[in-house]
gemmi code that builds the backbone of each chain (N, CA, C; Angstrom):
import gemmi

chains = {
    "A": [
        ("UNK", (173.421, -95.773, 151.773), (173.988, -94.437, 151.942), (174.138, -93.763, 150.582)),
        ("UNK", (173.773, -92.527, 150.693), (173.595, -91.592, 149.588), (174.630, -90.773, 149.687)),
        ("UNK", (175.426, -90.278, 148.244), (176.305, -88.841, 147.828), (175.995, -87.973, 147.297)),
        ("UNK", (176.371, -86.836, 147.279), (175.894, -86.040, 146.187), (177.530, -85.421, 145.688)),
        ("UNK", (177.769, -85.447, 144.887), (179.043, -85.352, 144.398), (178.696, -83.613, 143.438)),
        ("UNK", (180.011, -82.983, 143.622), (180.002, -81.724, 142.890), (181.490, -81.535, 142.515)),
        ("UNK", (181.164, -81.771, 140.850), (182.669, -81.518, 140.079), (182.708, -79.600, 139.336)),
        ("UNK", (183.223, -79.540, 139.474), (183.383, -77.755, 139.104), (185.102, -77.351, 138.340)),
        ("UNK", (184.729, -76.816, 137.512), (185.802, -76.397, 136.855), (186.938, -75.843, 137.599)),
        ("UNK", (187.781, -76.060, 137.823), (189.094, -74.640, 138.337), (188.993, -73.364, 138.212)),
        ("UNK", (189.101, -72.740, 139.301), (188.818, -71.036, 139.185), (190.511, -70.271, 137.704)),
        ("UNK", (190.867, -71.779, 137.723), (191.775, -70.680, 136.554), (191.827, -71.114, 135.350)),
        ("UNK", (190.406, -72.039, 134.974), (190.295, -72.978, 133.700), (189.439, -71.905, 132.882)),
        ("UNK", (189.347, -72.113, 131.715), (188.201, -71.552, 131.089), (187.395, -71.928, 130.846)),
        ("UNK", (185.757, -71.561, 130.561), (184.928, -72.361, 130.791), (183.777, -71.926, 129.951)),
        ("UNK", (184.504, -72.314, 128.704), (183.280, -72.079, 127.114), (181.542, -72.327, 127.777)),
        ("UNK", (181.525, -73.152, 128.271), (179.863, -73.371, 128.716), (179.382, -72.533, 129.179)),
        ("UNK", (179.825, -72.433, 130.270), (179.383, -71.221, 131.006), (179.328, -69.255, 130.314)),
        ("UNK", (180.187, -69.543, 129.824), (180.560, -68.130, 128.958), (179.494, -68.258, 127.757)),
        ("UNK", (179.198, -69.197, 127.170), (177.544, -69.417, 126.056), (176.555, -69.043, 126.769)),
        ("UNK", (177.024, -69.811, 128.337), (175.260, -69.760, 128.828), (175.027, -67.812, 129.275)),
        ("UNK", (176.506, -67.365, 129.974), (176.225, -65.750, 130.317), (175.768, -65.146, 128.681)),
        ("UNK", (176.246, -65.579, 127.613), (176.031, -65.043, 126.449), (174.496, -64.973, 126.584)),
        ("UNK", (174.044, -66.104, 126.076), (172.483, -66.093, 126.189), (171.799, -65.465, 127.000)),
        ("UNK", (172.097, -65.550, 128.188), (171.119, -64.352, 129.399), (171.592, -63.495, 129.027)),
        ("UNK", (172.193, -62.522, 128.356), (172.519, -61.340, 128.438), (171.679, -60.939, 127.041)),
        ("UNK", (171.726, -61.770, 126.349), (170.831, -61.784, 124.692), (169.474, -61.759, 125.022)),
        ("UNK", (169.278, -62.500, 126.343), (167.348, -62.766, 126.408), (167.009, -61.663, 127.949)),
        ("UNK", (167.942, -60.693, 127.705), (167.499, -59.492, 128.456), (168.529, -59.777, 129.962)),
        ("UNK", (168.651, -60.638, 130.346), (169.172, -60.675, 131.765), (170.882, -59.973, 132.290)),
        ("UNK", (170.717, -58.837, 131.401), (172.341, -58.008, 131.638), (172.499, -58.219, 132.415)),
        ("UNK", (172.063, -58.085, 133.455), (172.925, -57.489, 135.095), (173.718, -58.888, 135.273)),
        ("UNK", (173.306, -60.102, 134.798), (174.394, -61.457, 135.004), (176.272, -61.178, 134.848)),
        ("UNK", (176.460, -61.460, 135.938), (177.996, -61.723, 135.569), (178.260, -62.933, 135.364)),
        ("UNK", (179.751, -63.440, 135.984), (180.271, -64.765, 135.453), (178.925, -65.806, 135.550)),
        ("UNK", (179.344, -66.741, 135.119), (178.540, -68.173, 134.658), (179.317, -69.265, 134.840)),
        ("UNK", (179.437, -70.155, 135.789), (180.272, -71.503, 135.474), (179.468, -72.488, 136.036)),
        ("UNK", (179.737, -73.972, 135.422), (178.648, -74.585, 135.273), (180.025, -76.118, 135.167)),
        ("UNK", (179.267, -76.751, 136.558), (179.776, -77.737, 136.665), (178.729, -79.550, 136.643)),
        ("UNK", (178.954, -80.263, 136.937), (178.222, -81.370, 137.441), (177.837, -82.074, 138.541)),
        ("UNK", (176.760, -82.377, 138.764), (175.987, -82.658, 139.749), (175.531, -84.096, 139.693)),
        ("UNK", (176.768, -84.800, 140.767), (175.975, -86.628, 141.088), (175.443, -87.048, 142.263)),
        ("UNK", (174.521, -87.684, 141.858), (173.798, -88.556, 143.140), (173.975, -89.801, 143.074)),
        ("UNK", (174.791, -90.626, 143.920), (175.223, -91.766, 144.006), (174.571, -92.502, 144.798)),
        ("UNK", (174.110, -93.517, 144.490), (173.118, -94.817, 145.771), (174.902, -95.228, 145.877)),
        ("UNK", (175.495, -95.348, 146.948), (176.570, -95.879, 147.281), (176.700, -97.020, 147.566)),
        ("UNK", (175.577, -98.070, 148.397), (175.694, -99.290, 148.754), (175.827, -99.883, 149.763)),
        ("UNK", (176.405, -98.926, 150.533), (177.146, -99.414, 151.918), (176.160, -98.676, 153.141)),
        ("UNK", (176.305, -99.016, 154.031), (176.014, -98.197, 155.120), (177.499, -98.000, 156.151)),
        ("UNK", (178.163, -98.405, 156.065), (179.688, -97.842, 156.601), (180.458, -96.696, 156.153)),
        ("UNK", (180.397, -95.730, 156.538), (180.672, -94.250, 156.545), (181.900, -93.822, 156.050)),
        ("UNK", (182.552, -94.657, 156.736), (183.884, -94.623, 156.254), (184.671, -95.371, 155.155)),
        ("UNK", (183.980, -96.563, 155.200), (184.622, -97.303, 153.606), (183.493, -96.447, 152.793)),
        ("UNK", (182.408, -95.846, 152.750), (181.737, -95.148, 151.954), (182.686, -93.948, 151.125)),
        ("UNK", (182.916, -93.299, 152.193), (183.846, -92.370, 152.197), (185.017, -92.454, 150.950)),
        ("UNK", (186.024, -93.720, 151.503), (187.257, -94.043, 150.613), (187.049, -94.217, 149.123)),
        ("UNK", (185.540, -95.159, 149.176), (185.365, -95.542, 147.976), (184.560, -94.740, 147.041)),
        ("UNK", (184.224, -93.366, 147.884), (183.835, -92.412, 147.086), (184.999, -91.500, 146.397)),
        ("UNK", (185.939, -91.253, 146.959), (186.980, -90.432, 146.803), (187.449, -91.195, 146.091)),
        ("UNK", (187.860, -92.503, 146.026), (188.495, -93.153, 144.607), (187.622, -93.400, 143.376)),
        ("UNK", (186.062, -93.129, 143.614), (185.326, -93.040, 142.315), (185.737, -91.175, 141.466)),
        ("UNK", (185.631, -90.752, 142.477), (186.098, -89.659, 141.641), (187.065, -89.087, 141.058)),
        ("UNK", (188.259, -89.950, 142.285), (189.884, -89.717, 141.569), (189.897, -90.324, 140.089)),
        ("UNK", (189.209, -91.593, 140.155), (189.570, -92.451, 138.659), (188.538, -91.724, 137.737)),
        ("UNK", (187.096, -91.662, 138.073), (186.530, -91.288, 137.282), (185.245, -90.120, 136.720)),
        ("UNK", (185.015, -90.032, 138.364), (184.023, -88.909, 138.177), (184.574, -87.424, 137.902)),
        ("UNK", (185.610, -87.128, 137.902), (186.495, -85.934, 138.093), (187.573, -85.948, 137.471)),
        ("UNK", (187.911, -85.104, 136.191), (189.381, -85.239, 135.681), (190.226, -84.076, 136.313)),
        ("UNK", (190.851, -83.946, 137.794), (191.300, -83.692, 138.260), (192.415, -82.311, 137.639)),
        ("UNK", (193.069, -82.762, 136.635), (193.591, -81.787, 136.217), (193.086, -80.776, 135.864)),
        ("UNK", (191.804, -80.427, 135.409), (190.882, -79.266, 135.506), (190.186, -79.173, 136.503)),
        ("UNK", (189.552, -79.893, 136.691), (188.111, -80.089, 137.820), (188.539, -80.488, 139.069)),
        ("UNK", (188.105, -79.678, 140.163), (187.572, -80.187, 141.625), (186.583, -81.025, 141.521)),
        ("UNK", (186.691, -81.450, 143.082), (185.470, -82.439, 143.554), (184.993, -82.268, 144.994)),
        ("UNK", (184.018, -82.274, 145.234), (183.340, -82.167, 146.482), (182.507, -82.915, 146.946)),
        ("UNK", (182.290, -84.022, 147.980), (180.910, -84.557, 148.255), (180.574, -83.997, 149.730)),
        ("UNK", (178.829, -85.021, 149.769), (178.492, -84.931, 151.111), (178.134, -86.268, 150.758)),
        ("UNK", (177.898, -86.850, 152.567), (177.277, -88.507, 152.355), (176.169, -88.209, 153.197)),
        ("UNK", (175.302, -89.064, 152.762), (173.603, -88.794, 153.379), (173.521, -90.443, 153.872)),
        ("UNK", (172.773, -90.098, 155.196), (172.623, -91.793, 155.306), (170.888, -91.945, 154.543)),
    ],
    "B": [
        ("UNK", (175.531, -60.775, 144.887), (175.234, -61.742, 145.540), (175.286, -62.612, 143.962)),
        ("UNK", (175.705, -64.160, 144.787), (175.825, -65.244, 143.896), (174.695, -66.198, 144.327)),
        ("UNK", (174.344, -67.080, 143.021), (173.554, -68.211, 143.226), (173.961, -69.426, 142.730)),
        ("UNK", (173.622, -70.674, 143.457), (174.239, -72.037, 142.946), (172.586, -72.284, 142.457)),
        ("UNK", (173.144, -73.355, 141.351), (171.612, -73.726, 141.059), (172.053, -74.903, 140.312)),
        ("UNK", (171.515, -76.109, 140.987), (171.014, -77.471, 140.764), (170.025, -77.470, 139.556)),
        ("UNK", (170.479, -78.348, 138.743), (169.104, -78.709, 137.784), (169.881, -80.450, 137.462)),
        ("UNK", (168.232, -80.859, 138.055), (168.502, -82.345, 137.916), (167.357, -83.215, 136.962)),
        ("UNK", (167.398, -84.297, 136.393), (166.362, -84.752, 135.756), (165.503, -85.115, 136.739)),
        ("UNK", (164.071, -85.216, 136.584), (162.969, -85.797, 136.468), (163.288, -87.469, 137.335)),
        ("UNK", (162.515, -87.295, 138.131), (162.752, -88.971, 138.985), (162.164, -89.814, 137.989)),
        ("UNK", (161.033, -89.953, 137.056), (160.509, -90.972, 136.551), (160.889, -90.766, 134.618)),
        ("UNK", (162.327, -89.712, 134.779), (162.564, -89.799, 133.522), (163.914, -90.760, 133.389)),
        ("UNK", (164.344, -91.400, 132.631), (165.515, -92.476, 132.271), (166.968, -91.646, 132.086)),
        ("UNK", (167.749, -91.478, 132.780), (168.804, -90.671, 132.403), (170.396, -91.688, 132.283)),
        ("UNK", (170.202, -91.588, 130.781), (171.577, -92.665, 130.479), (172.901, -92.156, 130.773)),
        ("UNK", (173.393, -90.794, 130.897), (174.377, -90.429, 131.047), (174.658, -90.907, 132.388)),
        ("UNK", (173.568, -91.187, 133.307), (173.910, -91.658, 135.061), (174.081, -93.231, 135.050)),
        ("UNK", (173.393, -94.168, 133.563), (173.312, -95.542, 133.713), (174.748, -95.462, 133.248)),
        ("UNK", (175.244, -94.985, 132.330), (176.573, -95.228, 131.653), (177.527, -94.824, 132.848)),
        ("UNK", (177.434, -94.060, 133.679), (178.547, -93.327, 134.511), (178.484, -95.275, 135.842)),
        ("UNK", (177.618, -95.149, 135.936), (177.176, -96.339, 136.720), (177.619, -97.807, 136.359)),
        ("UNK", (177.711, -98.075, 135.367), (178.525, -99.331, 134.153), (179.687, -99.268, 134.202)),
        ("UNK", (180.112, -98.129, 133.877), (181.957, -97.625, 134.079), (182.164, -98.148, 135.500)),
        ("UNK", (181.514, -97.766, 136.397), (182.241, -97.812, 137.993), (182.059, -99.577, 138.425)),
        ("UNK", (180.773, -100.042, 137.971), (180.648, -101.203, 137.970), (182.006, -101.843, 136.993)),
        ("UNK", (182.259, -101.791, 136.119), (183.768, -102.151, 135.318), (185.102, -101.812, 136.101)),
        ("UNK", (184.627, -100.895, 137.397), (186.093, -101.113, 137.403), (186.323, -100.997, 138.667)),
        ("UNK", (185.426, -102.168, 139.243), (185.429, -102.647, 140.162), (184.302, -102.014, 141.773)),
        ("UNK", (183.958, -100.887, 141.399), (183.292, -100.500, 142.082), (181.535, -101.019, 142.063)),
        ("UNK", (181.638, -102.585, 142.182), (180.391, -102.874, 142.055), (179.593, -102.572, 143.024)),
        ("UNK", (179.463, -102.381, 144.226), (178.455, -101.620, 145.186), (177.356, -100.654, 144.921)),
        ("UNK", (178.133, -100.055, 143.943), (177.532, -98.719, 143.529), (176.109, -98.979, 142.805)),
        ("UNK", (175.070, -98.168, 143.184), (173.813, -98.270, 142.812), (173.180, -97.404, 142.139)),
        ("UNK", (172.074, -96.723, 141.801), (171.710, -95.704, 140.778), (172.308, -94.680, 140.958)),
        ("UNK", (172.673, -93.986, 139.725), (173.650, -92.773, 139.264), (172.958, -91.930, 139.108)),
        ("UNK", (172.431, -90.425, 139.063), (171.823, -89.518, 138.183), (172.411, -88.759, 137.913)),
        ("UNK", (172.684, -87.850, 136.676), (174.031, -86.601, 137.252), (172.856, -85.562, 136.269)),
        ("UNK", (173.244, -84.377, 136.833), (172.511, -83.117, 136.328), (173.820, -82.242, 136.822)),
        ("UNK", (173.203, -81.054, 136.748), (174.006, -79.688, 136.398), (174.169, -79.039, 137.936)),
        ("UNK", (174.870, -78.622, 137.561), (175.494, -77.682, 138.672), (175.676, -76.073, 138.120)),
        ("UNK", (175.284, -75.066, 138.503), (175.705, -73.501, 137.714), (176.009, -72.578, 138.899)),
        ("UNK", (177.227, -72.072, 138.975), (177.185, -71.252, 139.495), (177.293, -69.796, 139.351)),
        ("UNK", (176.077, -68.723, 139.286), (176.045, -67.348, 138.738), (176.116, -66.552, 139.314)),
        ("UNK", (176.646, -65.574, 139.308), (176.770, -63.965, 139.602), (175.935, -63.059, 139.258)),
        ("UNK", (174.637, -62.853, 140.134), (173.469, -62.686, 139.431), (173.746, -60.327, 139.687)),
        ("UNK", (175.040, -60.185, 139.790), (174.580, -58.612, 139.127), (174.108, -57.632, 140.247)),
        ("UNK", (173.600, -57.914, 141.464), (172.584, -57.371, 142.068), (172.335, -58.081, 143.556)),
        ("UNK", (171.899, -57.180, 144.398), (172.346, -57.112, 145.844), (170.941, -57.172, 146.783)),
        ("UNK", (169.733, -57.249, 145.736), (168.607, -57.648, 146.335), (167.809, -58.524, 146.470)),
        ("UNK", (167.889, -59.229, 147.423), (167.539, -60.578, 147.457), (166.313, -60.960, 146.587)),
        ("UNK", (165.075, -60.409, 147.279), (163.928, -60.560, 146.752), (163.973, -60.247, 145.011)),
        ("UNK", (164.677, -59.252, 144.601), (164.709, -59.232, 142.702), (165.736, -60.397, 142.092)),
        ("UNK", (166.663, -60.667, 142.932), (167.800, -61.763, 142.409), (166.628, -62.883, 142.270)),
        ("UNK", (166.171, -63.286, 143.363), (165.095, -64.399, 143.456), (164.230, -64.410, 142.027)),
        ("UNK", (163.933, -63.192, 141.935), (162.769, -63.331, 141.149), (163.520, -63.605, 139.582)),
        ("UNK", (164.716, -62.775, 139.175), (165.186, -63.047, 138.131), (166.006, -64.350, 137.570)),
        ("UNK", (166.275, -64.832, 139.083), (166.889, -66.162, 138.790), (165.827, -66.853, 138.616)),
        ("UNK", (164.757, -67.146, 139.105), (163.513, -68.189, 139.211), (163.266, -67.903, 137.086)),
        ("UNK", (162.959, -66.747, 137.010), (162.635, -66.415, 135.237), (163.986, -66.958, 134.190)),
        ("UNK", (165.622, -67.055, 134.593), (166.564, -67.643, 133.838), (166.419, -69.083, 133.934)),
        ("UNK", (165.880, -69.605, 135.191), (165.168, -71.101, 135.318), (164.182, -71.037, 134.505)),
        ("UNK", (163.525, -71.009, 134.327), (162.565, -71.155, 133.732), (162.932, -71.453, 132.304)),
        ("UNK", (163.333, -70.002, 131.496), (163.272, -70.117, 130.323), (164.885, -70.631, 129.908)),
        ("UNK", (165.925, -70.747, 130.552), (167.045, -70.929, 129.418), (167.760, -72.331, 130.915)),
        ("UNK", (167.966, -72.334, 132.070), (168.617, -73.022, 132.322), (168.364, -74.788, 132.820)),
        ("UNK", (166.924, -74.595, 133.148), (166.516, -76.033, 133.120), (165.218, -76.311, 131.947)),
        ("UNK", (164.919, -77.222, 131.446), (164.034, -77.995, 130.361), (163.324, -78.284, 131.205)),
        ("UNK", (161.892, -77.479, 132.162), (160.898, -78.001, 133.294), (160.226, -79.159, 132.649)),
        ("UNK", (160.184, -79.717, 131.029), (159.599, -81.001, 130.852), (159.998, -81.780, 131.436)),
        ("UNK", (161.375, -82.012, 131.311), (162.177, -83.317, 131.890), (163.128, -83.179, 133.389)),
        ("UNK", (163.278, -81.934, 133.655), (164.306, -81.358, 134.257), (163.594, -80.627, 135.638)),
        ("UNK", (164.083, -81.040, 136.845), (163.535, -79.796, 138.015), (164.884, -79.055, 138.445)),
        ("UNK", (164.809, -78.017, 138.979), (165.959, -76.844, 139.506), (165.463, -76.856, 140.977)),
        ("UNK", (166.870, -76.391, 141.379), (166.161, -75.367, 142.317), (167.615, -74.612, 142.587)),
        ("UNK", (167.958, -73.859, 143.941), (168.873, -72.653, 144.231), (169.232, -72.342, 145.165)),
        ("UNK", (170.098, -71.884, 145.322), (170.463, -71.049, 146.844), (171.179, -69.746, 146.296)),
        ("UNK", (170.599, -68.638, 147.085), (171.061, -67.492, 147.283), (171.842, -67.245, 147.948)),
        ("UNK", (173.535, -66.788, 147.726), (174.492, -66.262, 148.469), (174.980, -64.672, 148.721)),
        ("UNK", (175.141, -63.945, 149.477), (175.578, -62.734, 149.397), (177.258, -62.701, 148.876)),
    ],
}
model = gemmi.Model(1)
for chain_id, residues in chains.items():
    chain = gemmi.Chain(chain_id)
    for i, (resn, *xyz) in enumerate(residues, 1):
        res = gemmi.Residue()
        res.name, res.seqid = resn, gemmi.SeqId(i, " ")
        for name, pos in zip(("N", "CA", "C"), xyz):
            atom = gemmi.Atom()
            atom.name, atom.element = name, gemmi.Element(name[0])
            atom.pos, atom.b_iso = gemmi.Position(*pos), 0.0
            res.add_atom(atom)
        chain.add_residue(res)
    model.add_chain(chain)
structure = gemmi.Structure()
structure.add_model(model)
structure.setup_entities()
């Protein structure tokens, strides 16, 4: 069973990356861009085929480590 | 209208930031866990309300500034 995990900044964090990257499109012609935020993207081989311990033990990979929570959300999907 | 846009490495390129994320989880106890890859996540405010030109201008910020097509594939979804 497969994840795809999506960590994303807080809509009330600031987010230097993203604000470089709108910089640059706006420098290499692409004005009309507004905001820019720019998070991370995982694909996990999980191991299991049980959905539900998949599940738990995804949500505690990200509580401990894929996600520092105090800024960042987290989101998955599980793929069989 | 907004766009999410995925940019992930290359299947037959080596991406250590996913072996290292993968070592950590294996350390701490999450040995199940099997290949890691992590790439980008962006989410933009592309300015503009027409599908077909958003398309086209996002496909050209892919190109030249947000994924490395040597090593790197994208792709997107268009939101209103």
């Amino acid at each position: 069973m497969k994840a795809k995990v999506y960590v994303t900044i807080k809509q009330n964090v600031l987010d230097p990356q993203g604000n470089a990257v709108q910089g640059a499109l706006h420098t290499m012609g692409f004005d009309e861009v507004g905001k820019v935020r720019i998070g991370k993207y995982l694909e996990i081989d999980l191991g299991t085929n049980d959905r539900a311990h998949a599940e738990e033990r995804l949500a505690a990979m990200c509580e401990k480590l894929l996600a520092n929570t105090v800024v960042e959300d987290y989101r998955y999907e599980l793929e069989d």
